[in-house]
N, C-alpha and C positions, 0 to 999 in steps of 0.2 A: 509399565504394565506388561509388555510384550515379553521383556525378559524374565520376567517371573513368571509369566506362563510359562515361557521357555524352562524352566527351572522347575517346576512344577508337572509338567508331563512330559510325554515320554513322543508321543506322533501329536502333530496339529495341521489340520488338512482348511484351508482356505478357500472356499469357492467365489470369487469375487464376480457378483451379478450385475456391476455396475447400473447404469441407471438414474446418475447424479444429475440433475437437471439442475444444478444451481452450477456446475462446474460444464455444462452446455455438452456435456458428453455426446459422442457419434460410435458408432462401430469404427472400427481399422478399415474399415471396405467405403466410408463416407458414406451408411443408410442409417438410419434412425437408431438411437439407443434407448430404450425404455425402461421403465422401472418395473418391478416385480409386484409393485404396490404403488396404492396413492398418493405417493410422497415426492418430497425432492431429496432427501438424503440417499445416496446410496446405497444399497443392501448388497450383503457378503451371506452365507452360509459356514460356519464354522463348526469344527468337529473337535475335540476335544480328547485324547487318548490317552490313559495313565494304566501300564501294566506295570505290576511288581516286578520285583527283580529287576527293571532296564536300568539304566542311569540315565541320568541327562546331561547336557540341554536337551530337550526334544528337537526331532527333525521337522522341518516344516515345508508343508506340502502347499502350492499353488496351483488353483487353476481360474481360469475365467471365464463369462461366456458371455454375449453382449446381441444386439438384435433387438427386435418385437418381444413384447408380452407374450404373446402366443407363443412365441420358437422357443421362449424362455421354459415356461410351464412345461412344454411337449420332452425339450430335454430335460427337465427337472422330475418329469415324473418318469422315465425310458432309465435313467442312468444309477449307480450305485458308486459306492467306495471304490470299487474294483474295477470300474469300466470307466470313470472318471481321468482325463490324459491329466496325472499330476508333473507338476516340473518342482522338482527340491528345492529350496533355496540355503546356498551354501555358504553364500559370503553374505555377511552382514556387518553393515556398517551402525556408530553406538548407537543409531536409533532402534535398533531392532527390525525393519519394516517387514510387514508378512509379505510382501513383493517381487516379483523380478524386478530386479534392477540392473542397469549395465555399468559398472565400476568399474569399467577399465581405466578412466577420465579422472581414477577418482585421487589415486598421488599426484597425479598433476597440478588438480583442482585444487589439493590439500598445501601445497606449495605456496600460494596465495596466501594474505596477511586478512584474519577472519576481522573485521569489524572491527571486532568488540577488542581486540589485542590494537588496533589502532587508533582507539579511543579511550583517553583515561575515563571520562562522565558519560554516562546515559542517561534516558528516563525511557520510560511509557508518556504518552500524552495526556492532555487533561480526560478526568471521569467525570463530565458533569453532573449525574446520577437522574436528568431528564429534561434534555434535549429541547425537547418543544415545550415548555418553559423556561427555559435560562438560557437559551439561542433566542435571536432574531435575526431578521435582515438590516437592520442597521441599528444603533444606538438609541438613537429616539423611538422607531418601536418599540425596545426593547423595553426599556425606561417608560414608558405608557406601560405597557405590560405589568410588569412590575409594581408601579403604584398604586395600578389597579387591585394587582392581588391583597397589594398590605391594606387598600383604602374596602375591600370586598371580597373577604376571605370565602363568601358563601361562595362567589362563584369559578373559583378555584380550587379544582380536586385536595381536599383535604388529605394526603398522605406525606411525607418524610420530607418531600422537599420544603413543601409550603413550613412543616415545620421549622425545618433548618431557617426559609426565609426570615420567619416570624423571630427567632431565636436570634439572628445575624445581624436584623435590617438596621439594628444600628452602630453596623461594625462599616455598613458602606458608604465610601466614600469616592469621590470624583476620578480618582484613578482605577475605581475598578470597572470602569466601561469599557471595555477592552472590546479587539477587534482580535479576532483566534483565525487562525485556519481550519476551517472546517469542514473540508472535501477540496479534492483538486481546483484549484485558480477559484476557490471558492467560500470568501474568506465573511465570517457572522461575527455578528456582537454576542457577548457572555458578558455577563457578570462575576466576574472575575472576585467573588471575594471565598475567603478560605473556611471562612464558618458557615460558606454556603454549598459548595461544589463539595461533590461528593469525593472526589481526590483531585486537589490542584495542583498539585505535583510543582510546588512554589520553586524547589533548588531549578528546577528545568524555566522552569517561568523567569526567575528572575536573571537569565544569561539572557535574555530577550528585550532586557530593559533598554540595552542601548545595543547598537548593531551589531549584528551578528550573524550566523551561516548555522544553520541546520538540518543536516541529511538524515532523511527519515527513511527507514525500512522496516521487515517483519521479518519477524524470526522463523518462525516458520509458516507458510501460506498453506489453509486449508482449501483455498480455491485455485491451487495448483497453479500461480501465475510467478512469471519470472520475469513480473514488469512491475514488482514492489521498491518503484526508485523513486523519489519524490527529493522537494526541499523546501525549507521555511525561512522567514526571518522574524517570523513571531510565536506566538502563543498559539499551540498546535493542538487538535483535537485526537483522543487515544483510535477514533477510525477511520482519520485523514484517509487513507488510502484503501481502504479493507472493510467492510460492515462486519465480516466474521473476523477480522484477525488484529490484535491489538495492535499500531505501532510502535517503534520506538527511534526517539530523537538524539543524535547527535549534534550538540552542538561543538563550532568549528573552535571557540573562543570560551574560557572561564572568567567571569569576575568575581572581584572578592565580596564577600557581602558585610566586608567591615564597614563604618563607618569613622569620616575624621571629625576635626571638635566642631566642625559648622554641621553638622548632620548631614552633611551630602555623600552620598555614596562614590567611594573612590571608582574609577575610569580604567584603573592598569588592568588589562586583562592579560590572559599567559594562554600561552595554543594549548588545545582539548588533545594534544598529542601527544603518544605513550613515548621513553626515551629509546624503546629498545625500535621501534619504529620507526622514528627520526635516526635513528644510527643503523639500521638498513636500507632509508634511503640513500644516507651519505655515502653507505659502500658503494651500493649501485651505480650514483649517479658522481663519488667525488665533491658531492658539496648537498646543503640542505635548505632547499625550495622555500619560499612566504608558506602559510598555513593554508591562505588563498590556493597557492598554485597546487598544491595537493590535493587542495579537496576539489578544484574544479578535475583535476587530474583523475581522480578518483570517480567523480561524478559521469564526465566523459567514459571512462572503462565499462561503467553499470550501466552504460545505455550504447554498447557496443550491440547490432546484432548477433554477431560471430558467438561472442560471450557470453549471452544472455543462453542462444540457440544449445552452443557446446556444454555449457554445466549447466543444464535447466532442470536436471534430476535432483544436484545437489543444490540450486537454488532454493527450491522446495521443502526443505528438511531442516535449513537450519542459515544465523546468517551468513552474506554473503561476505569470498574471501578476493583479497583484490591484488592480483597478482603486479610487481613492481618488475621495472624493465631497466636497463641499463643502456637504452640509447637517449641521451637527452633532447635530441633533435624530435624524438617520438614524443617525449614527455613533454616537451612546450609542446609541441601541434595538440595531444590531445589537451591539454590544459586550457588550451585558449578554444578549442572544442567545447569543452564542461562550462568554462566560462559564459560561453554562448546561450549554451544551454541552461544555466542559471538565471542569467537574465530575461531569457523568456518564459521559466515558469516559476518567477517573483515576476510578472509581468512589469519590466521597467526596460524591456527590448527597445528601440526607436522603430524595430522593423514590425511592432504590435499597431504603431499610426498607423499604417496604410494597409487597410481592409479589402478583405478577399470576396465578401460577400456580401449579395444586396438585402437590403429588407423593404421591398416595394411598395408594399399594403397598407393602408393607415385601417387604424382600428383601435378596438379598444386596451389592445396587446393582452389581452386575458391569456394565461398559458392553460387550454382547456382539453388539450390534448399535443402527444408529443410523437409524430408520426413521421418517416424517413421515407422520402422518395426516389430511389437511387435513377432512376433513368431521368429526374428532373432537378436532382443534387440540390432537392429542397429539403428541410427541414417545417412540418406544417407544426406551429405553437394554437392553431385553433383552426375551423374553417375555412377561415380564408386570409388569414397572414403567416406568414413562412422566412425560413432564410433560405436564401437562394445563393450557390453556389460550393457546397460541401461534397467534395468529393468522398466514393463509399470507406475509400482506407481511413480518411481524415477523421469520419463520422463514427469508425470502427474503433479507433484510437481509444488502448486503456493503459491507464494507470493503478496500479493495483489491481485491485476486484471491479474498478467502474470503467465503463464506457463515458468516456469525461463531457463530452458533448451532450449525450443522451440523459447522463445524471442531474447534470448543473438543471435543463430544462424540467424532469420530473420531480426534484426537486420543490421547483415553484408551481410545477401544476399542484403538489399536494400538499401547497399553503394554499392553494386559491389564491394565485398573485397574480398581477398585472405586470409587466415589464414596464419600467423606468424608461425615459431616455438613457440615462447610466449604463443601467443593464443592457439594456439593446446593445450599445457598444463593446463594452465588456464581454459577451457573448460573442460578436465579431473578432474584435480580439485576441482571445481564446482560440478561435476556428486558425489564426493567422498563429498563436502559439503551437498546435498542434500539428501546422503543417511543414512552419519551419522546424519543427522537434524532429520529425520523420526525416526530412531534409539532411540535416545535419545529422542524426543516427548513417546514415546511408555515407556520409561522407567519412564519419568516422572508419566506418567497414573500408572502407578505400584507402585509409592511410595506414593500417596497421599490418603488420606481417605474418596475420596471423598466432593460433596459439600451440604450446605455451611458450611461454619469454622466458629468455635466459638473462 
């Protein structure tokens, strides 16, 4: 769309009033940034100029202004065309962006192996097409749920799914109780059947059948974050990581989905990995790594701070490209880094047993509110039962668009749940995943020599 405006006129003048209160926007000075209106999207001003005779592309003019409501309106009604400090923007990259942007980073960045060039398969993640109907908290609610609806259609919102349900219910069977990922270390039962889910995205689903490695990211983030790094080993939900931004899943491994004459589905799988990919690692490194040691390799680079901090422009716009090194001594240490780091957010760490933090209070464990207390590194789930001991970085920790701590818990205040024993742990955890995560990020930044790699 950008470039056909582009194409279409001649000047385009951008005033960007930010304001974004879903992106936690501040001024440049650390004082409040507000909106121009009662919203949480953004607001921009835009001018539109088409004189005959010019040619195009149009030039495209920027400017911004940020602050109080009040400062906003007083400059917005004081300023014109002409007194407005525009800044051109001259380099554009394919996105078009109306922005300043700083591309100096950006052949470097481009140097890197994007994704999607090191993965033959992709998907998007499952569309369930409504959530709080075909999710649960475990299989047996779900499955009450459920039977409920087909055994008492009245009290069940009559629209598309219930239909599909009606239309499927006798396509389900025992396999489709499935456990999905569906938000960070946060994993729900679906009903996994195909004439029920609004898009099950079956070729992606069925690499999951038997084990597997799935690196999930976004293509491009509308919440401006450049911590869309996650991973799976099952049946993944399309906003694992994002409520605005679709994911999409790589998986590390392909199986066939022939079958031989006993009807069992053949086991050979072949790496998800492109040939011209595998023969720029062999230049670099002289030989060509397990699929394993690559994708932890890989995993480990996307949760460099250095990395994340240095392209965090270009993380933003499109996916990520992951630059390969020729020192092999680098490439085991980070591997068995990424390695680490998988195993603690497929929570199957040994170092997730031993808990960081207490949960004192007995009660009814109602999650009735979910409120942070930094100078007492409690977490309060109601009145008077809390976790104690979450430090504020640990508590601050996102993955994608969520605050992982702060979700997992609003989450079940807005089922009106009680915490399990289970969960109480799982949630401990969690707290013990997210701090060895930080942990080891920081260790990573320590062994690498900086960028870029030759």
């Amino acid at each position: 769309m950008r470039q056909n405006l582009m194409q279409t006129f001649t000047d385009i003048y951008v005033l960007d009033l930010h304001g974004n209160s879903k992106k936690k926007e501040v001024s440049p000075d650390g004082s409040p940034d507000q909106n121009v209106f009662d919203i949480q999207q953004g607001v921009s001003i835009g001018i539109f100029i088409k004189e005959p005779g010019k040619s195009t592309p149009a030039r495209v003019h920027h400017a911004e202004l940020w602050g109080s409501r009040t400062n906003k309106y007083n400059v917005l009604s004081n300023c014109d065309l002409d007194t407005t400090e525009w800044k051109e923007i001259k380099d554009f990259s394919r996105d078009y962006l109306f922005t300043i942007q700083n591309t100096d980073l950006k052949p470097e960045y481009d140097n890197g192996w994007q994704i999607l060039d090191i993965f033959i398969f992709q998907s998007m993640g499952v569309t369930s097409g409504d959530d709080e109907f075909l999710y649960d908290f475990s299989v047996n609610e779900l499955k009450v749920k459920i039977d409920t609806a087909l055994r008492e259609t009245k009290a069940i919102k009559a629209d598309r799914t219930l239909l599909r349900l009606q239309r499927g219910a006798d396509q389900i069977i025992d396999k489709d109780w499935k456990l999905c990922l569906y938000r960070p270390f946060d994993q729900r039962a679906i009903l996994y059947c195909t004439e029920i889910l609004e898009r099950a995205r079956e070729k992606l689903a069925s690499q999951f059948q038997e084990p597997n490695l799935g690196f999930i990211t976004i293509r491009r983030t509308r919440e401006g974050a450049n911590t869309q790094f996650f991973v799976t080993d099952t049946v993944t939900d399309k906003s694992v990581i994002s409520s605005a931004d679709n994911a999409n899943i790589f998986p590390l491994y392909i199986y066939p989905d022939t079958k031989n004459e006993q009807g069992n589905l053949f086991t050979d799988r072949t790496p998800n990995l492109s040939p011209n990919f595998l023969s720029a690692i062999r230049e670099k490194l002289g030989y060509i790594p397990t699929p394993e040691a690559i994708f932890y390799y890989a995993y480990s680079v996307f949760h460099t701070p250095t990395y994340r901090q240095r392209y965090a422009e270009f993380l933003k716009i499109d996916f990520p490209r992951l630059p390969l090194t020729r020192d092999n001594e680098l490439f085991t240490t980070l591997a068995k880094k990424g390695e680490e780091l998988v195993e603690l957010h497929l929570m199957k760490s040994k170092k997730l047993n031993k808990v960081i933090t207490k949960y004192p209070v007995s009660g009814d464990n109602a999650v009735t509110q979910v409120t942070y207390n930094e100078s007492e590194r409690r977490v309060y789930i109601n009145k008077q039962q809390y976790f104690e001991g979450i430090f504020p970085e640990v508590w601050a920790f996102k993955i994608g668009g969520y605050q992982v701590l702060d979700k997992w818990l609003k989450d079940r205040k807005k089922a009106n749940r009680s915490l399990s024993f289970d969960e109480v742990l799982h949630y401990q955890r969690v707290v013990v995943a997210m701090k060895e995560t930080m942990q080891i990020m920081a260790e990573i930044d320590d062994v690498i020599p900086g960028f870029p790699w030759e």
